[in-house]
C-alpha positions in Angstrom: 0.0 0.0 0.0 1.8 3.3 -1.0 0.7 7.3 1.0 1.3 9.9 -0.6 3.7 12.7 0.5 0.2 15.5 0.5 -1.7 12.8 3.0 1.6 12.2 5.6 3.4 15.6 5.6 -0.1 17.8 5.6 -0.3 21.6 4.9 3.3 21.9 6.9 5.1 20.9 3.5 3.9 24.5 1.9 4.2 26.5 5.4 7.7 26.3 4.4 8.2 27.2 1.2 5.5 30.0 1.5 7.6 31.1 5.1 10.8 30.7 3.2 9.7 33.5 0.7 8.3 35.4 3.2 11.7 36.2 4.9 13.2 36.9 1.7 10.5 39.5 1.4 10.9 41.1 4.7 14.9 40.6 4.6 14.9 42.8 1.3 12.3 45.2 3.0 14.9 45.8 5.9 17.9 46.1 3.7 16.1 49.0 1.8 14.9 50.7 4.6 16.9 53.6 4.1 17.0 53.5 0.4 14.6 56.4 -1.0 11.1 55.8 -2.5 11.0 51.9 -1.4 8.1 50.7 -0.9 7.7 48.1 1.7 6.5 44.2 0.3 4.6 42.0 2.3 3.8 38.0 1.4 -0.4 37.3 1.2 0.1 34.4 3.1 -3.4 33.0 2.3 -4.0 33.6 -1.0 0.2 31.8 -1.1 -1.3 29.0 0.5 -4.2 28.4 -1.5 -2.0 28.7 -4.7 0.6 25.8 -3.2 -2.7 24.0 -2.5 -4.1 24.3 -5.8 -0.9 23.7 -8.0 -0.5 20.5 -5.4 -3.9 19.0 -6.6 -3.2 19.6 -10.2 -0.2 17.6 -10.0 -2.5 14.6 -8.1 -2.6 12.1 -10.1 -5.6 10.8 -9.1 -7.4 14.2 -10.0 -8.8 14.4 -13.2 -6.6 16.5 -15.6 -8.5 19.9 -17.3 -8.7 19.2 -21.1 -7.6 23.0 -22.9 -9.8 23.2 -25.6 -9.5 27.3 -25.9 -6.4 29.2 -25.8 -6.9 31.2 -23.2 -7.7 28.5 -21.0 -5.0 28.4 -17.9 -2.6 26.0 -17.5 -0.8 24.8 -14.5 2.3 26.3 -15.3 0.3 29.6 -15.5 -0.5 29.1 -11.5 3.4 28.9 -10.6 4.7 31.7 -12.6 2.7 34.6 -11.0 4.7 34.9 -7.6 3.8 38.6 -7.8 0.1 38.2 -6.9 1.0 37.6 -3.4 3.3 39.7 -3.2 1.5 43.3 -2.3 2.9 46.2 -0.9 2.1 47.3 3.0 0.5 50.2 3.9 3.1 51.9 6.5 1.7 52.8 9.7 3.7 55.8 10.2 3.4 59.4 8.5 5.8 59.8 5.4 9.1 60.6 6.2 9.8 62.7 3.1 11.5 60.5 1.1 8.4 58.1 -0.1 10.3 54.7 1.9 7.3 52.9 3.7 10.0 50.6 5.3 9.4 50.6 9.2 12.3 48.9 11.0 10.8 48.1 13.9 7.7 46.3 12.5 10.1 44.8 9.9 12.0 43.0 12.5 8.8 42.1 14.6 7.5 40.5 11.6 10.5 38.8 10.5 11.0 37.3 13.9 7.5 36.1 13.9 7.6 34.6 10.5 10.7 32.9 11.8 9.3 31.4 14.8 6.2 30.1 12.4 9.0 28.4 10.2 10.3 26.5 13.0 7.3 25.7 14.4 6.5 24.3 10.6 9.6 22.1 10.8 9.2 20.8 14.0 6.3 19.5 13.0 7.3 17.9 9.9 10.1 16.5 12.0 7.9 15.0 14.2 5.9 13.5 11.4 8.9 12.0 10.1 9.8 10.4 13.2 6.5 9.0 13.7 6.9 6.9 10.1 10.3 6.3 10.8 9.4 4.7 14.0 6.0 2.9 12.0 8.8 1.6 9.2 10.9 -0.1 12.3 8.3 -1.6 13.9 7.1 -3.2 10.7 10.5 -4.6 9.6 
């Protein structure tokens, strides 16, 4: 009897790679935060999920595949080129400083901290998953 990876790692597997991105994100707002006219980026971490989601049941096998009939009809590789839909800018919560940079230190590290405590907490988890079917696999053999 064979699992898939979807069914035994659950939503964690795409926590990561969205997380991952996320701190990319943030790292590039804080290295910009003094550079004039930046505009501070922020990951939509739902509408990333969702996306990760949907591209990972188009790539089931067991899911019927769409038939294109019509040119404009979109296809999976369509889905995973458009990183810049959840990417949006943040509205900063501070007056502008003059120089049109909506990057707020402070917030910037708060959220990157955050985001990397989530991430861990993500991998922990998966970890503990793959302990549990390591263990399972031992006690089978």
């Amino acid at each position: 009897m064979s699992i898939g990876f979807d069914k035994l790692l659950g939503v964690q597997q795409y926590t990561i790679g969205i997380r991952n991105q996320r701190a990319e994100i943030l790292a590039g707002n804080l290295a910009n935060a003094d550079t004039p006219g930046y505009k501070a980026r922020d990951l939509d971490f739902s509408l990333a999920f969702q996306n990760a989601a949907h591209v990972s049941t188009l790539k089931n096998k067991d899911t019927p595949q769409m038939v294109v009939t019509d040119s404009k009809h979109m296809l999976e590789s369509a889905i995973d080129d458009e990183p810049e839909r959840v990417v949006k800018f943040r509205l900063p919560y501070q007056a502008d400083t003059g120089n049109g940079n909506t990057v707020e230190v402070s917030s910037e590290r708060m959220k990157y901290v955050n985001n990397t405590m989530e991430y861990q907490a993500s991998l922990q988890f998966l970890n503990g998953r793959i302990a549990k079917l390591k263990q399972a696999l031992k006690t089978t053999a």
